[in-house]
Structure formats: structure tokens, C-alpha cells
Backbone as ProteinMPNN parsed JSONL, in Angstrom:
{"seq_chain_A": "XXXXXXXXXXXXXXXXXXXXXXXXXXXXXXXXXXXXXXXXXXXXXXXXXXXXXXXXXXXXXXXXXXXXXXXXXXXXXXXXXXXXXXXXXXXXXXXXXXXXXXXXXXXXXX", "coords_chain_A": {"N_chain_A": [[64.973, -29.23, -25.793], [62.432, -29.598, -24.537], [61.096, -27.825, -25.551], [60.652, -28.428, -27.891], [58.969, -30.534, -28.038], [56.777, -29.866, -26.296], [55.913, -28.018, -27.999], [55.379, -29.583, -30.495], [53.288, -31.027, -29.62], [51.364, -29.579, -29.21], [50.838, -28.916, -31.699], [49.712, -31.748, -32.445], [47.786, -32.207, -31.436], [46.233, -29.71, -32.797], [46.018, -30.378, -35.158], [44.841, -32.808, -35.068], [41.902, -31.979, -34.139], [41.451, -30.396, -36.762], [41.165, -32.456, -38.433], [39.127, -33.766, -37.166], [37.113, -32.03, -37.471], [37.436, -32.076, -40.227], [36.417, -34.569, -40.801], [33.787, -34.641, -39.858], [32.928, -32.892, -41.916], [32.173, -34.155, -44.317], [30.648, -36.076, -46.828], [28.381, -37.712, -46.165], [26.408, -41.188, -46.462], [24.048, -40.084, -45.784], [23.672, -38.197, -46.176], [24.752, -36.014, -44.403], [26.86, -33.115, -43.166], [28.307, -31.599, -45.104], [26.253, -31.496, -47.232], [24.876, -28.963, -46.789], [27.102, -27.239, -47.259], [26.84, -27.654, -49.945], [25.291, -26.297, -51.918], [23.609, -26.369, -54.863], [25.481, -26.221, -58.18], [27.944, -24.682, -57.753], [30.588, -22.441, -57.878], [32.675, -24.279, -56.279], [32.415, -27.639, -57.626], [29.899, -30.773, -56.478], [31.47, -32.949, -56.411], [34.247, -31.786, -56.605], [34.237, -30.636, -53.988], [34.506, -33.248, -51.905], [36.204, -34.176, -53.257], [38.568, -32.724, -52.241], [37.919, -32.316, -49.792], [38.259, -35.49, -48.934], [41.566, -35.224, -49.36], [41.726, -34.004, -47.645], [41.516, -34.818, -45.396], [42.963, -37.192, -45.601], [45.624, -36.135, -46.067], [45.959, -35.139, -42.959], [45.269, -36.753, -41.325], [47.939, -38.233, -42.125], [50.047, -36.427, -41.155], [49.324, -36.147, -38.324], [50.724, -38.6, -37.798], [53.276, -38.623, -38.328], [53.753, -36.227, -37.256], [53.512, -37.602, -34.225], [55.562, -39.614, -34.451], [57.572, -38.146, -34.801], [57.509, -36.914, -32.083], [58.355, -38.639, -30.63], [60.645, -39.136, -30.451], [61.924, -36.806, -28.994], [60.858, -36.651, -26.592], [61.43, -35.551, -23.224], [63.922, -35.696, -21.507], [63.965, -37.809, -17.593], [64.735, -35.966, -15.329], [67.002, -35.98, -12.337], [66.046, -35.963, -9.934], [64.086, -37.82, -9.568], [63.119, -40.788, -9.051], [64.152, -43.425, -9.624], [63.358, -46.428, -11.006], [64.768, -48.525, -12.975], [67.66, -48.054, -11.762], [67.61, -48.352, -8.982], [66.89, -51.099, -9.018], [68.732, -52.296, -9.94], [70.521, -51.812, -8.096], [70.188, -53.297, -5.444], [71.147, -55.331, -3.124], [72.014, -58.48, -3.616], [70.637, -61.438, -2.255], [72.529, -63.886, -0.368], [72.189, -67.454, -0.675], [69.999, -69.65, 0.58], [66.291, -68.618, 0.82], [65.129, -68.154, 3.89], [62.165, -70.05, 4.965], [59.17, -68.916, 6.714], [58.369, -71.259, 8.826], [54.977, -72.418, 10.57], [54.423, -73.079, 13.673], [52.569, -76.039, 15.149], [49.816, -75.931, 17.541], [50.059, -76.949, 20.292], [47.208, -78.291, 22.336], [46.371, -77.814, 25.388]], "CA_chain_A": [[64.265, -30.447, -26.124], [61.108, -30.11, -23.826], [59.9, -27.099, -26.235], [60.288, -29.237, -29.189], [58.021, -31.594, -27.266], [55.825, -28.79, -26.169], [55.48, -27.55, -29.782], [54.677, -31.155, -31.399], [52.526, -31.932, -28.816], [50.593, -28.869, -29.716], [50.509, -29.191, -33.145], [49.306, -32.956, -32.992], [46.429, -31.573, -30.95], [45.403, -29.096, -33.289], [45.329, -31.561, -36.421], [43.319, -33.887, -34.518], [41.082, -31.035, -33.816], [40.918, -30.206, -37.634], [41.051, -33.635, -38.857], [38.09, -34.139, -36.497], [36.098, -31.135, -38.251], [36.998, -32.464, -41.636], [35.507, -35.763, -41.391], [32.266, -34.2, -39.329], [31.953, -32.183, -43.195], [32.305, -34.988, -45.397], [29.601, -36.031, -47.387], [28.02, -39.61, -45.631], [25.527, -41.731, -47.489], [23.016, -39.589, -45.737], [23.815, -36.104, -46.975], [26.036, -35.33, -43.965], [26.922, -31.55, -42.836], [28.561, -31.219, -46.573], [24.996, -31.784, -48.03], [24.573, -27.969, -46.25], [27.565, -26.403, -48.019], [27.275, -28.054, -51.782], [24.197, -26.509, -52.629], [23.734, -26.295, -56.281], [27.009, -26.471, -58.928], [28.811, -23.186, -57.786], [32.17, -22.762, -58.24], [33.134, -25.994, -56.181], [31.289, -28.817, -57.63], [29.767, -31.749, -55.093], [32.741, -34.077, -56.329], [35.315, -31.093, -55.724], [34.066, -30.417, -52.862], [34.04, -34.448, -51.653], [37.93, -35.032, -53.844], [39.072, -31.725, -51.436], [37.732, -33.08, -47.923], [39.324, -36.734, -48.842], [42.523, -34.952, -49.821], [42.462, -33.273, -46.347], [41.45, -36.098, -44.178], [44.611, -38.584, -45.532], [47.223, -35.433, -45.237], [45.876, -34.576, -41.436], [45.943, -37.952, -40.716], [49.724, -38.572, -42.112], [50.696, -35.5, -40.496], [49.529, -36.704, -37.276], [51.282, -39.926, -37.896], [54.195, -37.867, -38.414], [54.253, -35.794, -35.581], [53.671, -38.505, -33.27], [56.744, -40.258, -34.265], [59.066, -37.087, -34.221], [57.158, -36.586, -30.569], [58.72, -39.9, -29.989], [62.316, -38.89, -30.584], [62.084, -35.539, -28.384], [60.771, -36.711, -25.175], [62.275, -35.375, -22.261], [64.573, -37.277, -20.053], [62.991, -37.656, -16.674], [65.49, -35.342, -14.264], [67.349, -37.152, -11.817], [65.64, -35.777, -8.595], [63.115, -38.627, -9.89], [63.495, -41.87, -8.198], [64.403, -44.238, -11.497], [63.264, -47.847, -11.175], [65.919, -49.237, -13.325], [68.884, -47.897, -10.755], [67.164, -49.208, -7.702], [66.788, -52.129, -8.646], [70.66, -52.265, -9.941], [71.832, -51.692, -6.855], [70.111, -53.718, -4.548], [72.477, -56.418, -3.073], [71.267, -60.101, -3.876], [70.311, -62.188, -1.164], [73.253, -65.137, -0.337], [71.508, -68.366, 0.176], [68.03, -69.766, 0.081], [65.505, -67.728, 2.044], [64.065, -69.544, 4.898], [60.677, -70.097, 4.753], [58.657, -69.332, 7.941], [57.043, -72.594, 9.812], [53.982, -72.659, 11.313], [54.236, -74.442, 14.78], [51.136, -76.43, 15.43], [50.045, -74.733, 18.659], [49.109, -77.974, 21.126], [45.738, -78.846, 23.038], [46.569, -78.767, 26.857]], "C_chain_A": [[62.812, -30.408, -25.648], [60.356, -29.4, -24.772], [59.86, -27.343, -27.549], [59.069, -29.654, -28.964], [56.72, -30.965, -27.215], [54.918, -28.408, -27.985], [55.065, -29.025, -30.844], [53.04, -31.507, -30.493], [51.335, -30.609, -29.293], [49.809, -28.898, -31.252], [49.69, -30.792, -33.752], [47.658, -32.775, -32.162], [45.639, -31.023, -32.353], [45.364, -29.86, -34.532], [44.909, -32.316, -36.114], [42.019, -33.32, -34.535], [40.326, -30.784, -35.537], [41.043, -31.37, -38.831], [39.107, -34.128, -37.703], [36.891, -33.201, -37.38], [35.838, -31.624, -39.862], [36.321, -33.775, -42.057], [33.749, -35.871, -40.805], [31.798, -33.678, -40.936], [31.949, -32.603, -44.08], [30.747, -35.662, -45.25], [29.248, -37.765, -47.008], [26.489, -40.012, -46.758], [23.845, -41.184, -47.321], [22.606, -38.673, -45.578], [24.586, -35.933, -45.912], [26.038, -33.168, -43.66], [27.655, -30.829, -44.212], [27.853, -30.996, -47.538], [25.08, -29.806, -47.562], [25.522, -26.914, -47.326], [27.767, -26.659, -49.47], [25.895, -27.864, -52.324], [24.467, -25.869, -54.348], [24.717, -26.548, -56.752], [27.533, -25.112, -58.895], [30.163, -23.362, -58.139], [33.192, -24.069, -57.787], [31.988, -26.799, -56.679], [30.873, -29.908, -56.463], [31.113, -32.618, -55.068], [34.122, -33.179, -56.026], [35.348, -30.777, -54.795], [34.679, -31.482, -51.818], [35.665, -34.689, -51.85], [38.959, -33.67, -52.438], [39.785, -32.299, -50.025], [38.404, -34.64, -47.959], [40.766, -36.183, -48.83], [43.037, -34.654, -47.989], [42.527, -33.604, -45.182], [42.521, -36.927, -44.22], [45.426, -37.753, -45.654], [46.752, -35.263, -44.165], [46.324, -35.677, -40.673], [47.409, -38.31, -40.98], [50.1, -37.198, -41.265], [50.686, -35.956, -39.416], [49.684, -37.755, -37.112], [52.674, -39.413, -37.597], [55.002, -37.306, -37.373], [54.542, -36.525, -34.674], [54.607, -38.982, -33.196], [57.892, -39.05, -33.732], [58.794, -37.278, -32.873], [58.134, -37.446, -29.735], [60.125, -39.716, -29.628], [62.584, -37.492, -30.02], [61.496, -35.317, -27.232], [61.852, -36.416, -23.888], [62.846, -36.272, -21.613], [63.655, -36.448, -18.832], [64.881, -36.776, -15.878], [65.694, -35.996, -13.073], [67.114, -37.018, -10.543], [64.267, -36.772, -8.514], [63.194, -39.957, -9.182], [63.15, -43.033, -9.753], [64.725, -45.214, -10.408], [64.471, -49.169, -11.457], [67.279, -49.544, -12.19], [68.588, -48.315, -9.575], [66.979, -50.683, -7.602], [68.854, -53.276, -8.995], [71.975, -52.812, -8.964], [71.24, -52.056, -5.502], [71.043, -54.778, -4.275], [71.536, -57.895, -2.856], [71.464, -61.233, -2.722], [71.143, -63.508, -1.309], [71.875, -66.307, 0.134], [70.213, -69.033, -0.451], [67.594, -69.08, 1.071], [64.969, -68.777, 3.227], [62.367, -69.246, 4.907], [60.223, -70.39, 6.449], [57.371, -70.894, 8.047], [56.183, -72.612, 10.785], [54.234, -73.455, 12.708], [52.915, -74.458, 15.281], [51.126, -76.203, 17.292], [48.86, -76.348, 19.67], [48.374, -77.576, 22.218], [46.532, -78.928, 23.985], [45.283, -78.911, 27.668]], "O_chain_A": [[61.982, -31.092, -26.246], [59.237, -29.809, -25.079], [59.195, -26.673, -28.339], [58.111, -29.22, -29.604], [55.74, -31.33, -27.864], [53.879, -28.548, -28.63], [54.412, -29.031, -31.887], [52.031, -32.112, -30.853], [50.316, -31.069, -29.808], [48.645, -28.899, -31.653], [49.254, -31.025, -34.879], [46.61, -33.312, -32.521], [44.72, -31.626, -32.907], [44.203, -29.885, -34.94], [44.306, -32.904, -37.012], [41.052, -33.995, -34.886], [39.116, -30.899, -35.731], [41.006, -31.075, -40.026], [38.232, -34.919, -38.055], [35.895, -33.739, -37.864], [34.806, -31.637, -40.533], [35.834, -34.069, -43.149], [32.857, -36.67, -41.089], [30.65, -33.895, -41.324], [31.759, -31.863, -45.046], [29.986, -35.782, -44.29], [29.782, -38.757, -47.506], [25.833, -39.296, -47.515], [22.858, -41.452, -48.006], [21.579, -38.235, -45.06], [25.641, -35.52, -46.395], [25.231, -32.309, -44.016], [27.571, -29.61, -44.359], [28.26, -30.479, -48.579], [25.571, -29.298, -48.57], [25.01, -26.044, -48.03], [28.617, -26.086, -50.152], [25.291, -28.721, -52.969], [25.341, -25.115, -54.775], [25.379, -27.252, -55.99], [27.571, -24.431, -59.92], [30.692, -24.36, -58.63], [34.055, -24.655, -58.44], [30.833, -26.691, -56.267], [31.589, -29.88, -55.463], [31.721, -32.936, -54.046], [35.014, -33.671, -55.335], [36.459, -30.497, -54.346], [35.321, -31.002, -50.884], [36.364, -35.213, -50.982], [39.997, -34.054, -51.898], [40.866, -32.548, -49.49], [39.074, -34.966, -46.979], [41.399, -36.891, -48.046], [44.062, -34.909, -47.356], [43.146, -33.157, -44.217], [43.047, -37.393, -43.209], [46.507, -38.273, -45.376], [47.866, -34.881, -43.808], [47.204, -35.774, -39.818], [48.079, -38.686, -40.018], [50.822, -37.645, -40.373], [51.786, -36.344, -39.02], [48.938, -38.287, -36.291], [53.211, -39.821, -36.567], [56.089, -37.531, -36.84], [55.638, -36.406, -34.127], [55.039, -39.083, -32.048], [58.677, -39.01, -32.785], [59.71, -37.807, -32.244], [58.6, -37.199, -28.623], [60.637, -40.133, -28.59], [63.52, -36.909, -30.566], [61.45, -34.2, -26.717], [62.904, -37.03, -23.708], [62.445, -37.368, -21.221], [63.045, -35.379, -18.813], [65.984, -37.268, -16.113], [64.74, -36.618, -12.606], [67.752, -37.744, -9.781], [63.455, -36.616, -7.602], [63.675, -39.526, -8.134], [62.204, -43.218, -10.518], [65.55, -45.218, -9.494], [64.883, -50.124, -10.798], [67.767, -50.621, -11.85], [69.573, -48.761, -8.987], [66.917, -51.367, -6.58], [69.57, -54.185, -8.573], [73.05, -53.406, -8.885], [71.561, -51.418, -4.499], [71.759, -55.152, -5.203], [70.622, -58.151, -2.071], [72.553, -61.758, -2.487], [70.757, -64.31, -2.16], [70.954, -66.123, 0.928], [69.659, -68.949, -1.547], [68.247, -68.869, 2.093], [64.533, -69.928, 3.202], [61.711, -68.206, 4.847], [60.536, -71.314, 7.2], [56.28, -71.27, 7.619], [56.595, -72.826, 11.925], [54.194, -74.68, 12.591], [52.234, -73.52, 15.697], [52.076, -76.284, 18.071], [47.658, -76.615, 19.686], [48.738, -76.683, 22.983], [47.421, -79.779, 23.943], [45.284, -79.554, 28.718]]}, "name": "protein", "num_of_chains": 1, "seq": "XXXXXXXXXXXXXXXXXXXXXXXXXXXXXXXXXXXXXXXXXXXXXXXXXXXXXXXXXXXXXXXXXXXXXXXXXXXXXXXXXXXXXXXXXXXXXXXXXXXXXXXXXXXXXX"}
């Protein structure tokens, strides 16, 4: 289970990583780092270029939507040399009574 975990957790890294690159090379309203690789009409055009990088920004992002959830369902249990919250508080034993409340004694003027 942990090297499921291990291995998602990797993989949601590195499509962040290239989800991060693909929207640095998308084409912004003010030419952008895509303006650099769409010169002239070569074999990609500017709009294939542009329909590509959208294509590959909304699968990176569902992927790492994706992952994240599996991630969710392959978390390790915590190992029980851990000191777990839940069971401590389980098994404390509940106080009979009302508590007494300490009283101040007013400390007299001799």
C-alpha cells in the first residue's frame, strides 16, 4: 500500500510540474512564451499549436484530479507504535460527580 502511495504521489508531482510548463507556453493576450515557438505557418499552425496546449492543460489537470483521489484511497495506516488520539481518549475513565471548583479564601487584614 505505502508504494502505491509513493508512486501516486510521484506521479501527481510530475503532472503538476508539466501542467505548470504547459500553461507557462500558452499563448496570453500578450504573445506569451508560445509567441517564440509559432513563428510563421509551419507545419503546426498558431491555432494547432494553441487547440494542442488547451488539450494538454484540461487532461493534466483531470489527471491530477484523478490521482489525488486514488492517493486518497491508498494512504497508509499510521502503525500502532503511534500514540492514536481516538484510543486515548476511549479509554480514559469519566470523572463521577461534579468537579469541585477551587475557592479563593479572602486572605484577612490583621
Amino acid at each position: 500500500m505505502q508504494a502505491a502511495y509513493i508512486t501516486l504521489s510521484i506521479l501527481i508531482v510530475i503532472a503538476s510540474i508539466l501542467l505548470t510548463i504547459v500553461v507557462l507556453l500558452q499563448n496570453s493576450k500578450g504573445g506569451g512564451l508560445a509567441a517564440n515557438f509559432a513563428t510563421g505557418n509551419q507545419t503546426f499552425g498558431v491555432r494547432q499549436t494553441a487547440d494542442f496546449l488547451e488539450k494538454a492543460t484540461w487532461t493534466l489537470a483531470f489527471t491530477i484530479i484523478v490521482l489525488c483521489v486514488a492517493a486518497t484511497f491508498v494512504i497508509p495506516e499510521r502503525s500502532s507504535r503511534h500514540s492514536n488520539i481516538k484510543t486515548q481518549i476511549e479509554q480514559t475513565v469519566p470523572v463521577e460527580g461534579t468537579p469541585e471548583i477551587p475557592v479563593a479564601t479572602p486572605v484577612e487584614a490583621e
